[in-house]
C-alpha positions as CSV (number, residue, x, y, z in Angstrom):
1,X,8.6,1.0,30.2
2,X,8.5,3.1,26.9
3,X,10.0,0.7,24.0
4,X,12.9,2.0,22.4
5,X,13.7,2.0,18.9
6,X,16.9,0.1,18.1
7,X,19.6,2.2,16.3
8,X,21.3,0.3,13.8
9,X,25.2,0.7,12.7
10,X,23.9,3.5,10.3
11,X,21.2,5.4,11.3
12,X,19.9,6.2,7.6
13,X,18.4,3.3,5.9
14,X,20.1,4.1,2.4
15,X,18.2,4.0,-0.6
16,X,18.3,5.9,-4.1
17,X,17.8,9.5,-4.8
18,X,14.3,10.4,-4.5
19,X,13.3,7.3,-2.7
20,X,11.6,7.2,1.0
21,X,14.4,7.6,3.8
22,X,13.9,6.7,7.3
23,X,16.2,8.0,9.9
24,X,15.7,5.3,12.9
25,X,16.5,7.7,15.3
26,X,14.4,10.5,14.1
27,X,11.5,8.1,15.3
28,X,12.8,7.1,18.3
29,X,12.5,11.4,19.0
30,X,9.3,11.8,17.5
31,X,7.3,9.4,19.2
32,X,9.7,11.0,22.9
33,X,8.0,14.5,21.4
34,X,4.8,13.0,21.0
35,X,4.5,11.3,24.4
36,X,5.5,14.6,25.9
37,X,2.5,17.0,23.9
38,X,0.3,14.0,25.1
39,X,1.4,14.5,28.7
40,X,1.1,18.5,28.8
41,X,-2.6,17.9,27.6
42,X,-2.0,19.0,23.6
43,X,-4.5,16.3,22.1
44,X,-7.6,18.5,22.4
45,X,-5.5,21.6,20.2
46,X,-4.3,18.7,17.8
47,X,-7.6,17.1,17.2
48,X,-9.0,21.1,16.6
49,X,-6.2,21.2,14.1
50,X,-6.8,18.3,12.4
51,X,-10.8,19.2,12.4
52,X,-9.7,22.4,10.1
53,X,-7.3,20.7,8.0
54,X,-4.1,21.5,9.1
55,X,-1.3,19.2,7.8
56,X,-1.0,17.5,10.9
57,X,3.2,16.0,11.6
58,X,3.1,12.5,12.4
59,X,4.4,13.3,15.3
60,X,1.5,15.4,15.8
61,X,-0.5,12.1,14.5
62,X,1.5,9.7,17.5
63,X,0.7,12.5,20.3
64,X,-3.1,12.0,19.8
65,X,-3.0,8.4,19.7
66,X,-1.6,8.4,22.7
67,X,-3.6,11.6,24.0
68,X,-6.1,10.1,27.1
69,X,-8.2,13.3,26.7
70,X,-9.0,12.5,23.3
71,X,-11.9,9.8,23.4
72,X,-11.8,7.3,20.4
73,X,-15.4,7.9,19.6
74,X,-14.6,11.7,18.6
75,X,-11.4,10.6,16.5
76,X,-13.8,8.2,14.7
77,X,-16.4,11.0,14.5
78,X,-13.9,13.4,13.2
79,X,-12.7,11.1,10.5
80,X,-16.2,10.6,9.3
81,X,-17.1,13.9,8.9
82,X,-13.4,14.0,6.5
83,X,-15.1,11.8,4.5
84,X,-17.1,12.4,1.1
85,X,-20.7,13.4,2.0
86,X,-23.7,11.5,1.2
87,X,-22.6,8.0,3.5
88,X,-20.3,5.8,3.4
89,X,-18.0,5.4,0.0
90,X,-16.3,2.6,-0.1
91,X,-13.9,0.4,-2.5
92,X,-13.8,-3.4,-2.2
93,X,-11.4,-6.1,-4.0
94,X,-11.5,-10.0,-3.3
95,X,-7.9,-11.3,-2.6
96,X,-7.0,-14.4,-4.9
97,X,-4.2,-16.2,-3.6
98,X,-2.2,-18.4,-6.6
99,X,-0.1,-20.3,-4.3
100,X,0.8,-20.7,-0.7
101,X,4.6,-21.8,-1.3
102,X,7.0,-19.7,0.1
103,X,10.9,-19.4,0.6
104,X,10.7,-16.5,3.3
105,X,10.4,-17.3,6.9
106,X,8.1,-14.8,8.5
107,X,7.6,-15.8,11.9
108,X,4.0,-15.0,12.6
109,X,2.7,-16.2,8.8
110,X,1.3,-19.9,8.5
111,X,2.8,-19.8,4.9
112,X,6.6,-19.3,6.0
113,X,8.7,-22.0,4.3
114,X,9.7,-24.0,7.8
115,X,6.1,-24.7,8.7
116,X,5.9,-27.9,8.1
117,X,2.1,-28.0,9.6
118,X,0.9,-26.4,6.0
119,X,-1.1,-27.9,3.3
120,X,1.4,-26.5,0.7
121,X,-1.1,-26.0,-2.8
122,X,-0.1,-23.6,-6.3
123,X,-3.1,-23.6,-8.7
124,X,-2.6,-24.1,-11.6
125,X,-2.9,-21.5,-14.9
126,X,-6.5,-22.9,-15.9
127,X,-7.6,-22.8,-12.2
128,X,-6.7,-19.1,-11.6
129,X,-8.5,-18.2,-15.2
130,X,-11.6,-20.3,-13.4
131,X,-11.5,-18.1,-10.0
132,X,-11.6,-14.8,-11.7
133,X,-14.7,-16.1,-14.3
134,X,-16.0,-17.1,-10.5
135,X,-15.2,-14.1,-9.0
136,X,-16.8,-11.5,-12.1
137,X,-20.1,-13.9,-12.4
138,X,-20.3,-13.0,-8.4
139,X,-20.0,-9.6,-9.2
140,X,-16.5,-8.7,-8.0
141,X,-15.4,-6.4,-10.2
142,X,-11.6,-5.8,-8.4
143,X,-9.0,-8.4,-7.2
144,X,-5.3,-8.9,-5.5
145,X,-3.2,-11.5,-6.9
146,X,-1.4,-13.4,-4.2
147,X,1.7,-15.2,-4.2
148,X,4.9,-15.9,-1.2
149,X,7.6,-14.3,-1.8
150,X,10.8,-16.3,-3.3
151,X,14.3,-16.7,-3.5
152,X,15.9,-15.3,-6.5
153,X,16.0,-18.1,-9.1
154,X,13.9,-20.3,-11.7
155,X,11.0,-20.9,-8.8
156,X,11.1,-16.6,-8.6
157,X,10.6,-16.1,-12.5
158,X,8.3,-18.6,-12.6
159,X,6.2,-17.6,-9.9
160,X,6.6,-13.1,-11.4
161,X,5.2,-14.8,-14.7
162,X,2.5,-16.6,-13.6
163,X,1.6,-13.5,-11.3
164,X,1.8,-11.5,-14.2
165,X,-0.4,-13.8,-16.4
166,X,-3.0,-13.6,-13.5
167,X,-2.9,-9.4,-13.9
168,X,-3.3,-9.6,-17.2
169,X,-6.1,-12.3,-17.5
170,X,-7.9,-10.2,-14.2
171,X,-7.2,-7.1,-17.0
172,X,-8.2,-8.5,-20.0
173,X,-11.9,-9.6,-18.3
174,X,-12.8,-5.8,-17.1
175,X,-11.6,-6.2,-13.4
176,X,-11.5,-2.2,-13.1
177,X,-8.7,-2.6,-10.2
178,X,-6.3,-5.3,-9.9
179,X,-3.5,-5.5,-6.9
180,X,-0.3,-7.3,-6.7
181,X,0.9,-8.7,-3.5
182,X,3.9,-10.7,-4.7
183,X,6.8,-9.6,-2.3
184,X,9.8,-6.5,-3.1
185,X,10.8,-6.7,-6.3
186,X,13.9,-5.9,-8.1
187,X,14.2,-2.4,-10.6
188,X,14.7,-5.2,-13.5
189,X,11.7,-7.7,-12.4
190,X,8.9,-4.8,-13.0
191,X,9.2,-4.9,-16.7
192,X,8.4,-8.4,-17.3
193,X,5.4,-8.1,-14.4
194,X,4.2,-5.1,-16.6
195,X,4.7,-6.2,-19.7
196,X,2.1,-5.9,-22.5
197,X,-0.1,-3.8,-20.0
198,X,-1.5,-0.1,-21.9
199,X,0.3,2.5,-20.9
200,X,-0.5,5.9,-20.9
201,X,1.2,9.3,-22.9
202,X,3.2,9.9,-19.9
203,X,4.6,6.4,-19.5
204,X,1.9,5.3,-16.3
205,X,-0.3,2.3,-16.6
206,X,-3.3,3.1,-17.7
207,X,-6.1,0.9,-15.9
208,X,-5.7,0.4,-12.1
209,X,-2.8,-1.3,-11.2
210,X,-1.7,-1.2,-7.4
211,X,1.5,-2.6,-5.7
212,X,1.0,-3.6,-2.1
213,X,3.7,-4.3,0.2
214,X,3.1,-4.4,3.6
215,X,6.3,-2.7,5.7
216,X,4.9,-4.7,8.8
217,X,6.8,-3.1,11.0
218,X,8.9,-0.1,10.4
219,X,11.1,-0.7,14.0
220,X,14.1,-2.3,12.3
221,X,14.9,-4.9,15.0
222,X,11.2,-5.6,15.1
223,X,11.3,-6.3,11.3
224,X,14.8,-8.6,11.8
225,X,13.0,-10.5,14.8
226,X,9.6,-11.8,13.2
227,X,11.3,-11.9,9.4
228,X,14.6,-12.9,9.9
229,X,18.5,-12.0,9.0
230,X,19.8,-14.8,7.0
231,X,21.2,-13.1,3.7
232,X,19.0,-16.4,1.7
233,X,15.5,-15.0,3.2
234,X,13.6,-13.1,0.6
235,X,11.9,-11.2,2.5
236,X,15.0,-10.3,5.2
237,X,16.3,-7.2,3.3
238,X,14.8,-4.6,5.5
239,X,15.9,-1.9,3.3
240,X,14.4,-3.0,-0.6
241,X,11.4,-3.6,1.1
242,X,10.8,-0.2,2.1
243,X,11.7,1.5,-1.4
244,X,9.6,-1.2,-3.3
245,X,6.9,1.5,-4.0
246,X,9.8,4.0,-5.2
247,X,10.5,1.3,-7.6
248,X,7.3,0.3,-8.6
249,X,6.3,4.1,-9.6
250,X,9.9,4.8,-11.5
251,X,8.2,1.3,-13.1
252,X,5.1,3.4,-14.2
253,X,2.8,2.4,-11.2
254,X,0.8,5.2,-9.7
255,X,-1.1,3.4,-7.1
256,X,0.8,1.8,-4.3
257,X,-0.5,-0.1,-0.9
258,X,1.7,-0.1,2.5
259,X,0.6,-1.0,5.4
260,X,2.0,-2.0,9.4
261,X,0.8,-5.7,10.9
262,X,-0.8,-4.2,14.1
263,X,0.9,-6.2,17.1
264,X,4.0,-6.6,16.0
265,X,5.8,-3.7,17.3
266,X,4.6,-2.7,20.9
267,X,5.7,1.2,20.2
268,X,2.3,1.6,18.2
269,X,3.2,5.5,18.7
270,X,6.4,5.5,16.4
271,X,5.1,3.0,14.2
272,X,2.1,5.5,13.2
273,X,5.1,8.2,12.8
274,X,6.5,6.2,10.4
275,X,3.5,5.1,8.4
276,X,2.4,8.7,8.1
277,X,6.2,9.5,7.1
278,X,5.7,7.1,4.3
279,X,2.2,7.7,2.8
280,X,3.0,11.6,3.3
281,X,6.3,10.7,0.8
282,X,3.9,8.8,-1.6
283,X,1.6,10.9,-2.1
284,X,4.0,13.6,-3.5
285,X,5.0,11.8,-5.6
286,X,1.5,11.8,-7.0
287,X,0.6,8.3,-6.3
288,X,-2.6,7.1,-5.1
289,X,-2.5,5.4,-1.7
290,X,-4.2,2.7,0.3
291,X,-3.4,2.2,3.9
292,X,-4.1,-1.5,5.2
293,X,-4.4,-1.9,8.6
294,X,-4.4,-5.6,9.1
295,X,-4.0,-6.7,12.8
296,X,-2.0,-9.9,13.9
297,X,-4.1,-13.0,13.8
298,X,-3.8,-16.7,14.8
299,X,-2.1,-18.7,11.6
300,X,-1.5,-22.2,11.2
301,X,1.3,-23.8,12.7
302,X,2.7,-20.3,15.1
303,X,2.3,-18.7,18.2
304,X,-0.9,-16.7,18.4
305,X,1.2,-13.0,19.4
306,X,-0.2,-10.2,21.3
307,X,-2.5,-8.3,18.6
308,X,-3.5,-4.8,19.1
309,X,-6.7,-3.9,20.9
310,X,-9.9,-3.3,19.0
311,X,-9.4,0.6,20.4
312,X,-5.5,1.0,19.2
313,X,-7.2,-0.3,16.0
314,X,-10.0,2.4,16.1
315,X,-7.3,5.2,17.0
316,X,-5.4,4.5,14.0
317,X,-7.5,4.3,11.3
318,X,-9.7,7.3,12.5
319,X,-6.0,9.4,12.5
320,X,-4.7,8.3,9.0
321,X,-8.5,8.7,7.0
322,X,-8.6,12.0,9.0
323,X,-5.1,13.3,8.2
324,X,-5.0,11.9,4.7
325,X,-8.6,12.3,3.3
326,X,-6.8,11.9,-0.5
327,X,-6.0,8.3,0.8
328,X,-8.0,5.4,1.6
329,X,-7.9,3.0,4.5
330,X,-8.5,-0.5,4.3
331,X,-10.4,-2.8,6.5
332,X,-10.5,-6.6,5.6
333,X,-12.5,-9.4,6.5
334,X,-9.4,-10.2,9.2
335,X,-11.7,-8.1,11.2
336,X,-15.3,-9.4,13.1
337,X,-18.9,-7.9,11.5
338,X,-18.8,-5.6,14.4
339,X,-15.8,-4.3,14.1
340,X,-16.3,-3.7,10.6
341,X,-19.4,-1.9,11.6
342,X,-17.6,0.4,13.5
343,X,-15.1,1.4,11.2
344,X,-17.8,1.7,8.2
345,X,-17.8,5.3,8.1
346,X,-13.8,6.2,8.1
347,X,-12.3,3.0,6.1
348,X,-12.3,3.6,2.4
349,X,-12.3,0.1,1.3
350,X,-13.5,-3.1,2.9
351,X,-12.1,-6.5,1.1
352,X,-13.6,-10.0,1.6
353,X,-12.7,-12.9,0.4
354,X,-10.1,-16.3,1.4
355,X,-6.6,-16.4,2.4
356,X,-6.9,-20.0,0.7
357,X,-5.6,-20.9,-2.4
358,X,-7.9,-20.8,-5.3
359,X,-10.8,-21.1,-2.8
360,X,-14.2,-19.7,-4.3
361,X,-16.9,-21.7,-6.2
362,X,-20.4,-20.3,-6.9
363,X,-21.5,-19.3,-3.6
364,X,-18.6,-20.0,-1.2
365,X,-15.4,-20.2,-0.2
366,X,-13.0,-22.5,1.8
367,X,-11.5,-21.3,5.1
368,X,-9.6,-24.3,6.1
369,X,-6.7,-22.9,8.3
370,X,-4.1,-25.8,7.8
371,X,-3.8,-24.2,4.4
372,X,-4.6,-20.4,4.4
373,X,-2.1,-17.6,5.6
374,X,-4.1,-16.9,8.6
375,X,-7.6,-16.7,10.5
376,X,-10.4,-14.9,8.5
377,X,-12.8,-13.8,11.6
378,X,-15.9,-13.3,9.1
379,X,-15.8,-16.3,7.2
380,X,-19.7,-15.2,5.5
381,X,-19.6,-15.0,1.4
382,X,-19.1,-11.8,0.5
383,X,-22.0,-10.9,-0.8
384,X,-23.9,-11.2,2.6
385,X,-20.5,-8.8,4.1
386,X,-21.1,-5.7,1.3
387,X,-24.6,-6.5,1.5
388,X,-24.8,-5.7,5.1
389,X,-22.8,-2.3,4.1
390,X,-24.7,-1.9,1.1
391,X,-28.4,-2.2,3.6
392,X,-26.4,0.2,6.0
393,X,-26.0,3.1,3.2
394,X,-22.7,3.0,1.6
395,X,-21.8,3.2,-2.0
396,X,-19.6,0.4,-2.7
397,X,-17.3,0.5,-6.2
398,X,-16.0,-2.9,-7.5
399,X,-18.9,-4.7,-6.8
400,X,-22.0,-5.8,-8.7
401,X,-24.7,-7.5,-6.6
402,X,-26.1,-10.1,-8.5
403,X,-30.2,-10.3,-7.9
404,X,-29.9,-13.2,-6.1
405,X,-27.1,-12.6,-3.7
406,X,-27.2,-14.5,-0.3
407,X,-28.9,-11.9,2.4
408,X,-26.8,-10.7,5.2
């Protein structure tokens, strides 16, 4: 039976003037529309269409996902020949995660605030300084500064600060790209995050500064049913969520990071109509964008939920590297070698690294689940992962191998 989007009281999910707008039930007809092109035999057209560079609809996008005539290898080889010439190009950043406390209560994340079954650990200032002198003598060059997400109060301000202290110190080093993946924010909390960071004539940060936040899942009643309702629950409000990269760019951001947890929502179809309804809206408003893809693993202390097939994985990142070419898709370490592998020649960036708190040393990390967000499937140090795309041709920025690297 074909899920069906729920329609909430309103059917617009309000936000301010310019921001991204999502009419629920616009999806629910899009991905009705897209079924039906699939079913008359239109993926072969679309897939010509999107060879030549027409600005495919996501709609368009959702029909050939779900198009049988359309084999996954010649999505993946259409995407690769959208890509720059010469092999794979790839970006890579190491995540660093400051803490694993959290007040939200996401149903499928070991670090939601009732799972009692997790080693709870912040680091502390001198600690996180130490991991990114770690993380630069390994010859990581770009990083994501990790937090939960909080209630609005002291533990909140204190936790923005120390997040911002972290961007500045990851700055202030020469880290060339530096993410923040600290929850939606409030118009008022960007200035203190930014604060003290160069700016350029027009008002924009100047070095590379990029705001993820993962929608998850754009279904509504999906989102309410894996993060929760209760009013108290930062990360409940369905609605800032979405508009957090409207904020972030009135902030003076112009590099932004969403993303859909593949498994959450069974109606993958409308979920890629969304996501391409989003990154289409970000990129006019001349933002750079980064598409994570991350698929729903096993975490500590929760249910292990269907997760989406290694070929529903394939499908989608082939569609959105060949439909946005100006964007990039990223591929983590969530993933097994041979997945990777697979994907090498679409993706546009390929992280490594721990979901642990303050996890690397000189050669390693720690992986120990009872205190990470979730399962890392390629647990290898990452030199030995970009090595092995490094040894398979690509071009890798953000990294600097050092001479004596571990070998694949």
């Amino acid at each position: 039976m074909t899920p069906v989007w729920p329609i909430p009281g309103a059917s617009d999910i309000h936000s301010p003037m310019g921001a991204f707008q999502l009419q629920v039930e616009d999806v629910a007809h899009a991905r009705d529309r897209a079924e039906r092109l699939a079913s008359e035999g239109r993926g072969v057209a679309l897939a010509d269409d999107l060879e030549a560079g027409e600005p495919l609809s996501g709609e368009s996008l959702a029909a050939l996902l779900l198009s049988e005539e359309v084999e996954t290898g010649a999505l993946l080889e259409l995407a690769a020949r959208k890509r720059p010439a010469g092999g794979p190009q790839l970006e890579t950043f190491s995540p660093l995660y400051i803490s694993n406390e959290c007040d939200a209560e996401c149903a499928m994340c070991g670090m939601r605030s009732g799972n009692a079954a997790l080693r709870r650990e912040t680091a502390p200032a001198g600690a996180v300084r130490d991991q990114l002198d770690i993380l630069w003598q390994r010859g990581i060059r770009s990083v994501a500064i990790l937090t939960g997400e909080y209630r609005h109060g002291s533990r909140r301000r204190q936790m923005l600060a120390r997040s911002a202290d972290a961007v500045r110190d990851a700055l202030d080093r020469g880290f060339q790209h530096v993410l923040i993946n600290v929850g939606s924010l409030e118009t008022e909390e960007y200035a203190p995050l930014l604060d003290g960071i160069e700016r350029r004539a027009d008002g924009r940060l100047a070095p590379h500064v990029t705001m993820c936040t993962f929608q998850e899942a754009y279904a509504p009643e999906v989102y309410r049913s894996f993060m929760g309702e209760a009013a108290a629950n930062p990360r409940s409000d369905y609605a800032r969520r979405l508009i957090n990269f409207d904020r972030a760019a009135d902030a003076g951001m112009r590099s932004v990071n969403p993303g859909i947890l593949l498994g959450l929502s069974r109606d993958l179809a409308g979920e890629l109509f969304a996501l391409a309804s989003h990154v289409e809206h970000l990129l006019a408003r001349d933002l750079q964008v980064y598409i994570s893809l991350p698929r729903l693993k096993k975490a500590n202390g929760t249910m292990h939920r269907r997760a989406a097939t290694d070929d529903e994985l394939f499908r989608v990142a082939a569609l959105l590297a060949a439909r946005f070419p100006a964007a990039k898709v990223v591929i983590s370490t969530r993933e097994a070698p041979e997945i990777q592998q697979r994907l090498l020649p679409v993706m546009g960036v390929l992280t490594a690294g721990s979901p642990g708190v303050a996890p690397y040393d000189a050669s390693g990390a720690r992986f120990d689940l009872e205190a990470s967000q979730f399962e890392v499937a390629d647990q290898r140090p990452f030199e030995a992962i970009l090595g092995e795309a490094l040894a398979a041709g690509a071009k890798i920025d953000g990294y600097e191998p050092r001479a004596s690297a571990p070998t694949p």
